[in-house]
Steps between C-alpha positions, in 0.01 A plus 500: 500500500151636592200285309323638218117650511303294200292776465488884556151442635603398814708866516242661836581610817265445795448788764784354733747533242374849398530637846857389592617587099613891495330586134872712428633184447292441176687752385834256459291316221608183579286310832138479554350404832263191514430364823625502872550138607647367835710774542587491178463781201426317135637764269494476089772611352715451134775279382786783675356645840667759680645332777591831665167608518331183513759493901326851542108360490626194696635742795237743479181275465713248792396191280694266350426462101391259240559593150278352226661558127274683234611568128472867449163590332329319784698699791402802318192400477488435866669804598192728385259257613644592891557837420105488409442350840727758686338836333101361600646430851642846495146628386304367766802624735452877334122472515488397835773832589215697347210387652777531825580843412163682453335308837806636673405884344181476609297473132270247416672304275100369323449885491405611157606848594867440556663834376873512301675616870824470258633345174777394672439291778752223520256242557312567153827543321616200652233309385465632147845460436483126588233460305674711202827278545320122555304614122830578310669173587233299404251492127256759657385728246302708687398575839093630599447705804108424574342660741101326623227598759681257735858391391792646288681259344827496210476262208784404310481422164771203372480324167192670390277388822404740775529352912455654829866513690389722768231692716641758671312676739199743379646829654790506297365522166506869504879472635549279230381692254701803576818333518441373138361855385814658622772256360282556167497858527099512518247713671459408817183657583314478189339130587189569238672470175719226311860594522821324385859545475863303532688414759870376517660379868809208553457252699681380791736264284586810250202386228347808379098469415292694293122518534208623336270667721091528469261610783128446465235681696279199647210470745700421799826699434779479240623182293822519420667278218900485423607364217853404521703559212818284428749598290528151362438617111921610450596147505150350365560290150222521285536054534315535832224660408376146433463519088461187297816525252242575182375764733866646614592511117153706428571709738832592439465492089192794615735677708773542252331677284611865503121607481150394598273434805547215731214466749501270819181465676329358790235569860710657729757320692617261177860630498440707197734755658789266557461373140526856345791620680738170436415555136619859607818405653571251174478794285666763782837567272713849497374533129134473599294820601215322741251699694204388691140580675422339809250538751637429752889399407559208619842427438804757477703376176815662479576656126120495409286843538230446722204750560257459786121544402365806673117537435510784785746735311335412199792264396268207324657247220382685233692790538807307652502338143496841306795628742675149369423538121705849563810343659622293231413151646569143335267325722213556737331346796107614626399294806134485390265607181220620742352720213437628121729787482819273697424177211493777239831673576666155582370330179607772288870465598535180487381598112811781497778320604506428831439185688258504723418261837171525702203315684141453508261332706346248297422069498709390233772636228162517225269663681780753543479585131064526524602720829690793264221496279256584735673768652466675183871409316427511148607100361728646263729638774433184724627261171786712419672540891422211715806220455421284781212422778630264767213414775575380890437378821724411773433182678650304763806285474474164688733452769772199368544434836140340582344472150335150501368299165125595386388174312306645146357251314394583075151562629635741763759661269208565252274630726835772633510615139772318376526363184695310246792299627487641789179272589698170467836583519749404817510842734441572863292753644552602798285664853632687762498373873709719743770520719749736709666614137232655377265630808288164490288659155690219234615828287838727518515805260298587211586402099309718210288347246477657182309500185745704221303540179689712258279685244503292188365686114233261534446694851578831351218454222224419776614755669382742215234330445374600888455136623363428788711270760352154443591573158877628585549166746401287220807586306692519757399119583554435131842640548652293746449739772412274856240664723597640855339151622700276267837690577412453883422119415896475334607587853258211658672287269865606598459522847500831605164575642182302558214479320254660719688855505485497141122422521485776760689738296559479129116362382435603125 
C-alpha cells in the first residue's frame, strides 16, 4: 500500500522530475511527478492507478517508482499545478525558437521595424496557440498583448488580477498581431484604428474556444486583448451566483413577474453579464419569446434570439429594441443603458407587458434609481417599471487549501464594519497564504457580492417625489437592505473570502 500525502501542498515537481516526465502522460489524469530521487521517480497518484501505464512511465523514464496516495481533489489539484509548470517551460522553449528563428533569417530581432513577412509562420502560430491553449485550461479571463519601447510582453488575467507570463521577443509583435487579426477576421493593415471581432479555433484536446477580439492603436505598436469566453452559463444555477437566500428569493419573486424592469449594475468587469444571462437561461422555456442586445455577444444561448450591436451599420440598442417590440417578444435583454432614447424605449416596455433585463454602470442598487433620473426618465415611468436593482462586485475566493486563521478581536471587528452579534459572537475569519493549489496568491476563483434592493411603495413615492440618493439609501437602510460592504462582510464571516478584498472592492 503506498503512504498517504497529509497535504496537497506538498503536490510540486522539481526540474529533474519535469524533464524525465513526458507532459502526454498528464493526460491519463491519474499520476503527478514530484521528485527524482536515487534513481528513483516519486509519482502522486489516486486510490486506483493504472498499473498498465504506470509499467509504461517506469520503462520509458528507466526509473523505478514510488507511489505516494492522494484523495482526489488534491491530485487534481496537483495535476494543473504541473501542467502550469509544463506550459511556462514550453514558453520559454517557444520564445527562445523565436528569438532562434529570426537571428537565423537574418532580422534583428530588437528591431522595431520587423515587417508581417507572413501570418503564418509556424513559429508564431506555434507560440500563440500555446499560449491560447495553456489560458483555456486554467481561470484566465483574458489575455493582453503589450507592446513597449523595449519589451513586448503577454499578461494573463486569472481571478480578476492581471500578471506577466511571458516576453516574447520584440520583433514578433507585428507577427503576432497578424496572426490574431486573421483568425478574427480583422484588417490587417489598418494598424491606426480600434478594431474588434470573434474568433473560434479547438484546441489540441478537441476543446473549442471562443474569443473576443479588440486591437488598440498605441505608441509603440498594437495591444491586443482576448477575452475568452466560456460557455459555462448552460449548466450555471442561479445558487452560484453567490446570493444570500433573502437575496435569491428577491430575485427570483422580481423575475417572475410577467412584466417590469430588472436592472443589474456594476464598473466593468463585475460579472454583470454572467448574472443576466443565467437569469436568461432560468426563464429560456419553448413558451417564452426572448430576444436580446449585446455588444459584443458574449455567450451563444441556444433557443434565445440574440442580436449583435452594430454601431457601424447603424444597428445601436435603440433601434434593436423597436425591431423587438415588432416581433412579439415576452422578454428582453439590452447589454447596457448607455443613453436617453435606449432607457426610454426599455422603460416603456417593461410598462406594456414585457419583462425587461438590463445594466448600468453605477456604485450601488440606489444610486441606480438617482442615475435614471438624471438621464432625463420622467419619475413616473421610473416608479411604475423598475421591479428590482441588484448591485455587484466579484471578489476573490480564498483558497481552502492554505487559508490560515486571522485573529479579530471586538475592537478589530468594529473598526472592519461589523456590527451587532457579529462583534462578540464565536466565528473565524480567515487570510490567505499560498501554495501550489492556487498559484502561491491564497485565492482560487471569484464569488459575486451583491446588494438586491427591490423597489418598495415607500421607494416608489420618493421616487416621484425626485429624491436625491442619500435620500433613496436611507430607505433602503430603513428597509433591511445591507450595503455592498455589509453583504461582502457576511462572506468574511462565512469563510469565503478575506476581509481585505472586500475592503479593496465593495467600500460603500
Amino acid at each position: 500500500m503506498a503512504p498517504r500525502i497529509a497535504s496537497p501542498i506538498a503536490l510540486q515537481a522539481d526540474e529533474h522530475a519535469l524533464s524525465v516526465f513526458d507532459p502526454r502522460w498528464l493526460h491519463w489524469g491519474h499520476c503527478v511527478p514530484l521528485r527524482v530521487e536515487s534513481g528513483t521517480l516519486h509519482l502522486a497518484v489516486g486510490d486506483h492507478p493504472d498499473r498498465e501505464q504506470l509499467d509504461e512511465i517506469a520503462f520509458s523514464t528507466g526509473l523505478a517508482l514510488q507511489l505516494l496516495r492522494v484523495d482526489s481533489d488534491a491530485l487534481h489539484a496537483a495535476l494543473e499545478t504541473v501542467r502550469r509548470q509544463f506550459a511556462a517551460l514550453a514558453r520559454q522553449r517557444d520564445g527562445a525558437a523565436l528569438l532562434g528563428e529570426l537571428s537565423a533569417s537574418g532580422e534583428n530581432p530588437s528591431s522595431m521595424q520587423s515587417e508581417v513577412t507572413g501570418v503564418d509562420d509556424a513559429p508564431v502560430v506555434r507560440y500563440l496557440h500555446g499560449l491560447l491553449s495553456e489560458a483555456a485550461r486554467s481561470r484566465v479571463s483574458d489575455i493582453h498583448f503589450e507592446p513597449f519601447e523595449q519589451f513586448y510582453r503577454v499578461r494573463f488575467r486569472r481571478d480578476g488580477v492581471l500578471a506577466e507570463i511571458a516576453r516574447p521577443p520584440l520583433a514578433v509583435r507585428d507577427r503576432l498581431a497578424a496572426r490574431i487579426k486573421v483568425l478574427a477576421q480583422l484588417d490587417i493593415a489598418e494598424r491606426r484604428l480600434p478594431q474588434d471581432g470573434r474568433i473560434r479555433i479547438r484546441l489540441d484536446d478537441g476543446q473549442a474556444l471562443d474569443l473576443r477580439v479588440s486591437t488598440l492603436p498605441t505608441l509603440f505598436g498594437e495591444k491586443i486583448v482576448l477575452r475568452l469566453l466560456r460557455d459555462a452559463v448552460a449548466g450555471l444555477a442561479i445558487e452560484q451566483l453567490g446570493l444570500e437566500p433573502d437575496q435569491q428569493s428577491a430575485l427570483l419573486q422580481a423575475l417572475d413577474r410577467p412584466h417590469g424592469m430588472l436592472l443589474v449594475t456594476g464598473p466593468t468587469g463585475s460579472g454583470k453579464t454572467l448574472t443576466l444571462y443565467t437569469l436568461l437561461q432560468r426563464l429560456n422555456r419553448e413558451g417564452v419569446n426572448i430576444a436580446t442586445a449585446e455588444d459584443p455577444v458574449e455567450m451563444h444561448l441556444p433557443g434565445i434570439n440574440q442580436v449583435a450591436i452594430n454601431d457601424r451599420t447603424g444597428l445601436g440598442f435603440a433601434g434593436a429594441l423597436r425591431a423587438f417590440l415588432r416581433q412579439d417578444p415576452d422578454t428582453l435583454m439590452v447589454g447596457e443603458i448607455r443613453d436617453l432614447e435606449t432607457a426610454d424605449i426599455a422603460i416603456k416596455a417593461a410598462q406594456t407587458g414585457h419583462r425587461v433585463l438590463s445594466t448600468l454602470h453605477t456604485r450601488d442598487a440606489p444610486g441606480t434609481l438617482a442615475r435614471l433620473m438624471n438621464m432625463g426618465i420622467a419619475p413616473f415611468h421610473i416608479a411604475a417599471s423598475v421591479r428590482l436593482i441588484t448591485a455587484q462586485r466579484l471578489v476573490r475566493r480564498l483558497c481552502t487549501v492554505c487559508r490560515q486563521p486571522l485573529a479579530l478581536d471586538p475592537d478589530s471587528r468594529r473598526a472592519a464594519g461589523f456590527s451587532g452579534a457579529d462583534l462578540e459572537a464565536d466565528w473565524t475569519a480567515w487570510q490567505p497564504t499560498g501554495c501550489p493549489t492556487c498559484d502561491h496568491t491564497g485565492f482560487h476563483g471569484r464569488i459575486g457580492v451583491h446588494q438586491v434592493m427591490p423597489v418598495s411603495e415607500a421607494m416608489r413615492r420618493l421616487i416621484l417625489r425626485r429624491a436625491d440618493v442619500q435620500a433613496l439609501s436611507g430607505l433602503a437602510g430603513q428597509e433591511g437592505i445591507r450595503t455592498l460592504h455589509a453583504c461582502g462582510l457576511a462572506k468574511v464571516r462565512a469563510g469565503l473570502t478575506s476581509l481585505d478584498e472586500i475592503e479593496a472592492n465593495c467600500h460603500d
